[in-house]
MIDOSE-1310 file (N, C-alpha, C; in nm, 2 decimals, decimal comma, always signed):
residues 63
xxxx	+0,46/+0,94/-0,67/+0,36/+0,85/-0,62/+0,23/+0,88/-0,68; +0,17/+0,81/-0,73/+0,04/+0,76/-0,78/-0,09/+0,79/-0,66; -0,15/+0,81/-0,66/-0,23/+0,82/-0,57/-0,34/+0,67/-0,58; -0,34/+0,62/-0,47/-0,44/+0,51/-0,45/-0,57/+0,54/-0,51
xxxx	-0,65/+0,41/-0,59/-0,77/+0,48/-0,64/-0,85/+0,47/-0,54; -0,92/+0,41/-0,45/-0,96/+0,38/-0,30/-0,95/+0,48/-0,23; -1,04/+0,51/-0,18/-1,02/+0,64/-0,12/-0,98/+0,62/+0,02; -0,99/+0,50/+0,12/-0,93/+0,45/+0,23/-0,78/+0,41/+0,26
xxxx	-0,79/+0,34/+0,14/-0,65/+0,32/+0,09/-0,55/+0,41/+0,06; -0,56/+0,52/-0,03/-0,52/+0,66/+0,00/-0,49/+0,77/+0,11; -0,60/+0,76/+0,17/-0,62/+0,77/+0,35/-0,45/+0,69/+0,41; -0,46/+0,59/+0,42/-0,37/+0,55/+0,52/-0,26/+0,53/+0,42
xxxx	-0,27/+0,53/+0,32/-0,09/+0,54/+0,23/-0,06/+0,65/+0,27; -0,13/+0,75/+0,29/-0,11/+0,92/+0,31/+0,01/+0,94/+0,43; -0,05/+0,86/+0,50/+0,02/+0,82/+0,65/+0,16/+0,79/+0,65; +0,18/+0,67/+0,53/+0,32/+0,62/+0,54/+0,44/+0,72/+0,54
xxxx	+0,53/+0,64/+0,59/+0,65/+0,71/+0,58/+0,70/+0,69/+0,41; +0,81/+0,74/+0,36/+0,84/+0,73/+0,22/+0,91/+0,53/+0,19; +0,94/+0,53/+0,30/+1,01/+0,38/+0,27/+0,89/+0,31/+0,27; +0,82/+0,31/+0,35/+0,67/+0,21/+0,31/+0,58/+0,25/+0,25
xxxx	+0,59/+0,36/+0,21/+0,51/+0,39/+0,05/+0,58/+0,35/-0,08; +0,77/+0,35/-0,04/+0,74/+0,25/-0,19/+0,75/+0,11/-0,16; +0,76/+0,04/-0,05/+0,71/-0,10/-0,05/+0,57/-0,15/-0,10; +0,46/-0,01/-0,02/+0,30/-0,04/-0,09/+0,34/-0,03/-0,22
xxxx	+0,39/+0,06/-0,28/+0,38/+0,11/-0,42/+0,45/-0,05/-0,54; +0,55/-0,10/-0,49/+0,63/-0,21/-0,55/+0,57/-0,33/-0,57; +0,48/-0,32/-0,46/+0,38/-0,43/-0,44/+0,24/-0,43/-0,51; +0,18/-0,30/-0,51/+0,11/-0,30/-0,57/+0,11/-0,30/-0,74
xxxx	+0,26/-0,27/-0,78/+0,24/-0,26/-0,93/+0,27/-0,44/-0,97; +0,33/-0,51/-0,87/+0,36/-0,62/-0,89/+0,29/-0,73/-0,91; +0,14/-0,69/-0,81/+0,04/-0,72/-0,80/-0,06/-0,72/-0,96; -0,05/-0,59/-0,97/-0,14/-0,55/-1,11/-0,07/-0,61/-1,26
xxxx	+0,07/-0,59/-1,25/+0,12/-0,60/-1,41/+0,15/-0,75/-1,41; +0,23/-0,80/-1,33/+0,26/-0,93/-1,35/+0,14/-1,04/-1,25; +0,01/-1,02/-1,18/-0,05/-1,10/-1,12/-0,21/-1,05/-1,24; -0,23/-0,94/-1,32/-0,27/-0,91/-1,36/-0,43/-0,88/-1,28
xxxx	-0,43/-0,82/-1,18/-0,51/-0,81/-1,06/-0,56/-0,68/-1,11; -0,70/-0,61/-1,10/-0,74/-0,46/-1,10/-0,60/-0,43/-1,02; -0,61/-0,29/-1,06/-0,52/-0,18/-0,95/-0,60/-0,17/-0,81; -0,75/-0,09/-0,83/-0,79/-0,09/-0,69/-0,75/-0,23/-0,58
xxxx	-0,80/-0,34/-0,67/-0,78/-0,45/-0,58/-0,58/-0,45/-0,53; -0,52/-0,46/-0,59/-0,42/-0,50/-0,59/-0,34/-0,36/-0,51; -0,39/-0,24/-0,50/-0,34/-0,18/-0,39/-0,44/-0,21/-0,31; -0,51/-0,25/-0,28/-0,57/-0,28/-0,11/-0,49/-0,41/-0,09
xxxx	-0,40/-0,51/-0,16/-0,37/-0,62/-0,09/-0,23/-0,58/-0,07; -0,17/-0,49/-0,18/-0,06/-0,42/-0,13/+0,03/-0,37/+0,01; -0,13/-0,29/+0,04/-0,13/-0,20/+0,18/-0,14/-0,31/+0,28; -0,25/-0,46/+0,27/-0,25/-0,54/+0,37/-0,08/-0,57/+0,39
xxxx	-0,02/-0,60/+0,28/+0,11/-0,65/+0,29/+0,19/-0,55/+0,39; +0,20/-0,47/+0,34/+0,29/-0,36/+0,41/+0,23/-0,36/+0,55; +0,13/-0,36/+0,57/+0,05/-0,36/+0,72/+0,12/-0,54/+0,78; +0,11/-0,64/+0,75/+0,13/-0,74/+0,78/+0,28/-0,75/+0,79
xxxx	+0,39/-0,70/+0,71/+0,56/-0,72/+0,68/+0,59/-0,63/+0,80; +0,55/-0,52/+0,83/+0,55/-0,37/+0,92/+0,50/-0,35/+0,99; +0,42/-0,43/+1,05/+0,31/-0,40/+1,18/+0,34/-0,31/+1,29; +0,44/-0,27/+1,32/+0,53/-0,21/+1,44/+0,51/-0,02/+1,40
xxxx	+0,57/-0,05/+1,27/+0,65/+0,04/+1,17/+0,49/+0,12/+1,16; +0,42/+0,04/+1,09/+0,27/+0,07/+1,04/+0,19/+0,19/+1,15; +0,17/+0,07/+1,28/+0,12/+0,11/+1,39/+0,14/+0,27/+1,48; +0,28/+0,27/+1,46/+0,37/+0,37/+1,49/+0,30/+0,51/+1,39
xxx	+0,28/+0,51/+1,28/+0,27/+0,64/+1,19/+0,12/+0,64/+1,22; +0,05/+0,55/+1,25/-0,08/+0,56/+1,26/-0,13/+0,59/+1,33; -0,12/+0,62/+1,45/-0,14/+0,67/+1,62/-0,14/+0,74/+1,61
């Protein structure tokens, strides 16, 4: 894993468990290579994703 350039964003990837770091991670490269988005931007929409798909999951490691 890549480390988020975002330093908040890194913060709470930090948190994830390994399955939803690589959902952020799949997402964010999907984001950048084929949507052609910055990286920073495209892992912050990443993370929203995984936060929004996993809300439960998310909530749970975050507490």
């Amino acid at each position: 894993m890549t480390t988020p350039t975002n330093e908040i964003v890194a913060d709470l990837v930090s948190k994830l468990d390994a399955n939803l770091v690589e959902a952020f991670e799949e997402r964010a490269a999907i984001r950048e290579f084929d949507g052609g988005i910055n990286r920073e931007l495209a892992e912050a929409l990443a993370l929203l994703d995984v936060i929004r798909q996993y809300p439960k999951e998310v909530l749970a490691l975050l507490s």
